[in-house]
C-alpha positions in Angstrom: -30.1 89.7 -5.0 -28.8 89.3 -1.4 -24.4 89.4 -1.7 -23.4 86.7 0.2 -21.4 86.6 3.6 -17.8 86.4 2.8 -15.3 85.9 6.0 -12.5 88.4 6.3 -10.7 88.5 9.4 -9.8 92.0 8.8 -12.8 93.6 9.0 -14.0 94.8 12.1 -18.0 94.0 11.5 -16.4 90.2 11.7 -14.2 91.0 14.8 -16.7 92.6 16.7 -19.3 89.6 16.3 -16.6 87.2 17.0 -16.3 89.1 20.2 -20.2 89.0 20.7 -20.5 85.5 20.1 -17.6 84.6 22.2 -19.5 85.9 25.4 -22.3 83.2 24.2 -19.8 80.5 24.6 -18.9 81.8 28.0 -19.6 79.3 31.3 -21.3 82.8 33.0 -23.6 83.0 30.2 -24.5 80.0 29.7 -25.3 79.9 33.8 -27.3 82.7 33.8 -29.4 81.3 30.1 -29.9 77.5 32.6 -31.2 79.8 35.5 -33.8 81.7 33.4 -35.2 78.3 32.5 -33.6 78.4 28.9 -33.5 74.6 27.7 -31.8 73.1 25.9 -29.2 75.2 26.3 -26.8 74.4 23.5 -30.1 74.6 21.0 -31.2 77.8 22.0 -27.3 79.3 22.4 -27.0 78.2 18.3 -30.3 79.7 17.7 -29.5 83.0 19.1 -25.6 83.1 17.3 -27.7 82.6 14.3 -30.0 85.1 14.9 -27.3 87.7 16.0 -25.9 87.3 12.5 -28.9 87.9 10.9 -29.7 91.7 12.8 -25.7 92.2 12.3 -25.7 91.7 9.2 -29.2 92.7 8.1 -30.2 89.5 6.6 -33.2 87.2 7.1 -32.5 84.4 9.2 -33.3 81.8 6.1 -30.7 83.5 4.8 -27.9 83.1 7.0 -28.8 79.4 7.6 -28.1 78.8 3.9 -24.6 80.8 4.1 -23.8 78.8 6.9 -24.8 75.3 5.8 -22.9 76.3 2.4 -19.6 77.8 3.5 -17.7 75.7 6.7 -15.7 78.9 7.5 -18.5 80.7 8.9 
């Protein structure tokens, strides 16, 4: 039985991939993804947030996508 992912703005694993996944969102980033030939662009940036939670947190991916489509606060 996998616990599920619970949102707690107090812990610091949850602070630290806000961070992460803020630089994602970034105009740089997002430059640097469209010059590497990444496209769509807004596909693969929600592909890779997805699968950063999943190493982060240790989780399959399937996984994750559940918890997300099942709790808006993530």
């Amino acid at each position: 039985m996998e616990f599920p992912l619970i949102y707690d703005q107090k812990n610091f694993k949850w602070n630290l991939l806000g961070d992460i996944l803020k630089i994602f969102d970034s105009r740089l980033t997002r430059q640097v993804f469209a010059r590497q030939g990444l496209k769509p662009l807004n596909k693969f940036v929600k592909i890779l947030k997805v699968v950063l939670i999943a190493i982060f947190f240790a989780r399959d991916v399937s996984f994750v996508l559940n918890e997300l489509e099942d709790q808006y606060e993530l």
